[in-house]
C-alpha positions in Angstrom: 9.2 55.8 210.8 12.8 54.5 210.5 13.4 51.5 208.9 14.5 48.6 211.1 17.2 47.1 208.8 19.5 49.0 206.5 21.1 47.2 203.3 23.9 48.6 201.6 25.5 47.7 198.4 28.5 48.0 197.6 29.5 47.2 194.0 33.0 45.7 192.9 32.7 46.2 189.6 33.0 42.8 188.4 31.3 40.3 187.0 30.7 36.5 187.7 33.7 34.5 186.8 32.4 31.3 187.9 29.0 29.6 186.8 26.5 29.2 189.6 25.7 26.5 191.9 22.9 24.0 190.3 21.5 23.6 193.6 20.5 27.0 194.3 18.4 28.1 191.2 16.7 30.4 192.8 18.8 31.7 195.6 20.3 31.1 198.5 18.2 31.7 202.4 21.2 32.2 204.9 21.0 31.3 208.6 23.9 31.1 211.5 20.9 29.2 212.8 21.3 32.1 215.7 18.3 33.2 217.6 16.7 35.9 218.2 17.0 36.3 214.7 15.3 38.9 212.2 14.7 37.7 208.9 15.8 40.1 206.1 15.0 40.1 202.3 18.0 40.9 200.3 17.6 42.8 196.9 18.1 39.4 194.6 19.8 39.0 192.2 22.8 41.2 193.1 23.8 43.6 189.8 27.2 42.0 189.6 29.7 40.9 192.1 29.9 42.9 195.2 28.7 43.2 199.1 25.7 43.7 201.1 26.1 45.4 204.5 23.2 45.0 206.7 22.3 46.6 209.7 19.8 46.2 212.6 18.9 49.9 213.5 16.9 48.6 217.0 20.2 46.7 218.2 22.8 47.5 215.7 23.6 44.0 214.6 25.1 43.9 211.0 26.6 41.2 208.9 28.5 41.5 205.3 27.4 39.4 202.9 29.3 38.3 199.7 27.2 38.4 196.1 28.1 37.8 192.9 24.9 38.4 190.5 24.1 34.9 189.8 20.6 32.5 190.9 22.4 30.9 193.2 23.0 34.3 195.2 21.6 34.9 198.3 17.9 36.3 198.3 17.4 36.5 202.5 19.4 36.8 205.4 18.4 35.5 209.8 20.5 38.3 211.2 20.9 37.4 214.8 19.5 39.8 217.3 22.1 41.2 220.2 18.8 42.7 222.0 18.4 41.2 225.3 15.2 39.5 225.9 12.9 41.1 229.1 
């Protein structure tokens, strides 16, 4: 069975300059507040700073998401469905 969502890191080499935001201790739950939507656990924390690509493979949505290896990263993603309801 394929998996339905691929996540791809891609590692910048760098680590955090700037010191995390207080509010988010324990990560950050994204939402374009989109739906159909998919929710999809991000590896958390990110290694250092870098980028996750995800991908839908049932309707080939993706989304890039920005991560810098801090709490305040993000730890989920609502990745907004293009399939067309029936």
């Amino acid at each position: 069975m394929i998996p339905q969502f691929k996540v791809i890191w891609i590692d910048s080499g760098h680590q955090p300059r700037v010191k995390p935001d207080p509010d988010f201790p324990n990560g950050r739950d994204l939402d374009t507040g989109e739906r159909p939507a998919c929710k999809v656990k991000l590896p958390y924390p990110a290694p250092r700073c870098g980028l996750y690509i995800v991908e839908c493979t049932k309707c080939s949505t993706n989304a890039a998401i920005t991560a810098a290896g801090r709490p305040d990263d993000p730890r989920s993603l609502m990745l907004p469905c293009k399939s067309k309801p029936n």
